[in-house]
C-alpha positions in Angstrom: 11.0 10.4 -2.8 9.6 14.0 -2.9 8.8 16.0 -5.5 12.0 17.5 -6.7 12.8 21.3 -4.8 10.6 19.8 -1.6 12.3 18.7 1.6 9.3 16.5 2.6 7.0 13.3 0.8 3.5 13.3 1.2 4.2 9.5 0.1 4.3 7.4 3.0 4.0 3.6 4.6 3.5 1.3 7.1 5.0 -2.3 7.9 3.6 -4.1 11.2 4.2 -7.5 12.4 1.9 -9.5 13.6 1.5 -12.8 15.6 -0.4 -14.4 12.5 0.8 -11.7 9.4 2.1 -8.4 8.3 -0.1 -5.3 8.0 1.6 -3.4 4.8 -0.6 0.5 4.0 1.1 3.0 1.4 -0.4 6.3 2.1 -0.4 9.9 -0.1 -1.1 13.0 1.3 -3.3 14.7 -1.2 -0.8 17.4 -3.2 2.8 17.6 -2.1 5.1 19.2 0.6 4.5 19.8 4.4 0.5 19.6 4.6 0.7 16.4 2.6 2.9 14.8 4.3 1.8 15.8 8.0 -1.7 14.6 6.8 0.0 11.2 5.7 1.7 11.3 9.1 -1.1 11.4 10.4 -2.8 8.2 8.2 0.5 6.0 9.6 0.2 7.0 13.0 -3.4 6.3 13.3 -3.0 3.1 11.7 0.3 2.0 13.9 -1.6 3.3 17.2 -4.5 1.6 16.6 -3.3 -1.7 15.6 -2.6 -3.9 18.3 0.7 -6.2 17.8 -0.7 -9.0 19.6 -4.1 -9.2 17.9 -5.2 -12.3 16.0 -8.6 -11.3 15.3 -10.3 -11.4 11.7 -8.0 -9.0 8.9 -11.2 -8.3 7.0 -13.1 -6.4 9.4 -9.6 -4.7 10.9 -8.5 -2.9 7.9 -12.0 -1.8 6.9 -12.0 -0.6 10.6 -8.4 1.0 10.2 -9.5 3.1 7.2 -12.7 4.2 9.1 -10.3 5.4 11.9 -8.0 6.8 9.5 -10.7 8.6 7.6 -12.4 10.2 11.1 -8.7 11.8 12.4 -8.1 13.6 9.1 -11.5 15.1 9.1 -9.5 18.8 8.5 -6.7 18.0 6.9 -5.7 17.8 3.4 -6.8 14.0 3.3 -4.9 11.1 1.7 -5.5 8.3 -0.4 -4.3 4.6 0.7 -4.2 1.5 -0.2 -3.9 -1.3 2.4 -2.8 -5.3 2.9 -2.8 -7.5 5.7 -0.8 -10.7 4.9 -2.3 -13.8 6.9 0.7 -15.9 7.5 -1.7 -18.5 8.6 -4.1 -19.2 6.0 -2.0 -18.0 3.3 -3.8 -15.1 2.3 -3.6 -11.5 1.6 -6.7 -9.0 2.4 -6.8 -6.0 0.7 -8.2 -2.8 -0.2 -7.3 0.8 -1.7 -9.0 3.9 -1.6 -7.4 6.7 -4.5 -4.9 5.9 -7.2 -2.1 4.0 -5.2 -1.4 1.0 -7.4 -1.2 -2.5 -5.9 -0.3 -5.6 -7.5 0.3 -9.1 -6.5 2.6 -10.9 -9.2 2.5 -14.9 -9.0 5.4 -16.7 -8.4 4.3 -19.8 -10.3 4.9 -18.6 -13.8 2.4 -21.8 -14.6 -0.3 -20.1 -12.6 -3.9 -19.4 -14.5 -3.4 -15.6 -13.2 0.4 -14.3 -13.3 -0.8 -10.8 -11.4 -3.6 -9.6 -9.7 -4.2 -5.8 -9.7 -6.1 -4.1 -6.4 -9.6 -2.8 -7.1 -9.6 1.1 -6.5 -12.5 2.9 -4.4 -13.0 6.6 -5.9 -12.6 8.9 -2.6 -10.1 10.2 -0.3 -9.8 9.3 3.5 -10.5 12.8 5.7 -12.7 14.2 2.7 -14.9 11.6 0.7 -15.1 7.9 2.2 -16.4 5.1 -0.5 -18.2 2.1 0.2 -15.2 0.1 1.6 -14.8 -3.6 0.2 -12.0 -5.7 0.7 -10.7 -8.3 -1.3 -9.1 -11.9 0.0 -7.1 -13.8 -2.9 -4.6 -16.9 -1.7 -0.5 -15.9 -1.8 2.0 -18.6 -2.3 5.8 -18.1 -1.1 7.8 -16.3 -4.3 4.6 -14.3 -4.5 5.7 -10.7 -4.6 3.3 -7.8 -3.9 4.1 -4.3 -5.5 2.6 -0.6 -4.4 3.2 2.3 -6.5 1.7 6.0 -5.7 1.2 8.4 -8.6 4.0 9.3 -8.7 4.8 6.1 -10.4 4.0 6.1 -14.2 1.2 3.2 -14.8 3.2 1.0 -16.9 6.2 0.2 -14.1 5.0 -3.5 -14.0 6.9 -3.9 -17.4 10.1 -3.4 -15.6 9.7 -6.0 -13.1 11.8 -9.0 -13.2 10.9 -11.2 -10.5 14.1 -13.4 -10.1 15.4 -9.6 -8.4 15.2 -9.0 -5.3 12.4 -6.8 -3.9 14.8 -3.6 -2.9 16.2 -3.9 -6.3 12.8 -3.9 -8.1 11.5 -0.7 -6.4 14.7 0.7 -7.4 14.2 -0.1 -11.0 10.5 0.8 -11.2 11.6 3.8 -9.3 14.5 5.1 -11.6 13.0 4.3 -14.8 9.1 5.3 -13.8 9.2 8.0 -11.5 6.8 10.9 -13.2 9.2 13.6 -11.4 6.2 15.8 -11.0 5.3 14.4 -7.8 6.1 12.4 -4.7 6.9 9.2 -5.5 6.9 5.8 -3.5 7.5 2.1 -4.3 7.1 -0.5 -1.7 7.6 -3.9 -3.0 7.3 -7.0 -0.5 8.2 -10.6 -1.4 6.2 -13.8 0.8 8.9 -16.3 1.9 7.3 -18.9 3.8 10.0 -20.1 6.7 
């Protein structure tokens, strides 16, 4: 959604397919309106051209790889944060890692489970200006788990709205309606694993 008067988002994303998972990136062109969101064009089109939908090669060193890339073609450009998943179908596991302030959050299915959510660890820095030390994270995923990104456009507290017996397109549309700061772009992806 963009900022309210703008015709364009900054806020964008990314959904792939793969043979053994799902690449899922939620990008934010630094600021708001048309350089924003050409530099988060920019972010999804590197990431979709440069992803290969037949690979089946290791997640950890691809996304670190795709933020590299990313980070290299907006050298010049406003820059954007991101944070980035690849869900391994296979071994049950998501990969993970965010650079800026886009929230992500995996929320357990198994109510009985030690840890009910699991929040993304942040890396100070935006890609095209300032790239961190990039370190991804690998926790398991169960089907029913349900993983939720919010840019800052999204107040910080939206997790208290989430009810996780709703579908996922109705949960971004509650965080969404009740959180949205109004003063920004604003995205909510939220994607549910359903093991077939």
């Amino acid at each position: 959604m963009p900022l309210p008067g703008q015709d364009v988002s900054g806020d964008s994303l990314l959904i792939k397919s793969f043979k053994n998972g799902i690449l899922i990136a939620v990008v934010d062109g630094l600021g708001h309106g048309y350089e924003a969101a050409a530099a988060a064009r920019i972010a999804i089109e590197t990431l979709d051209i440069n992803t290969n939908a037949n690979a089946n090669t290791d997640a950890n060193e691809q996304i670190t790889a795709m933020v590299r890339r990313c980070h290299e073609a907006l050298k010049g450009t406003r820059g954007v944060v991101m944070s980035i998943a690849f869900l391994d179908l296979l071994d049950k596991k998501i990969t993970w890692l965010g650079v800026g302030n886009i929230e992500g959050m995996l929320l357990r299915q198994d109510t009985n489970s030690v840890i009910s959510h699991e929040r993304l660890l942040l890396r100070g820095g935006a890609l095209g200006y300032q790239l961190p030390s990039l370190k991804e994270s690998v926790i398991p995923v169960m089907p029913g788990d349900t993983l939720v990104f919010v840019t800052d456009g999204i107040r910080s507290s939206f997790e208290t709205c989430i009810n996780l017996s709703e579908k996922p397109q109705q949960i971004a549309d509650n965080i969404m309606a009740q959180f949205a700061k109004r003063t920004d772009d604003a995205l909510v992806l939220v994607v549910r694993y359903i093991c077939k």
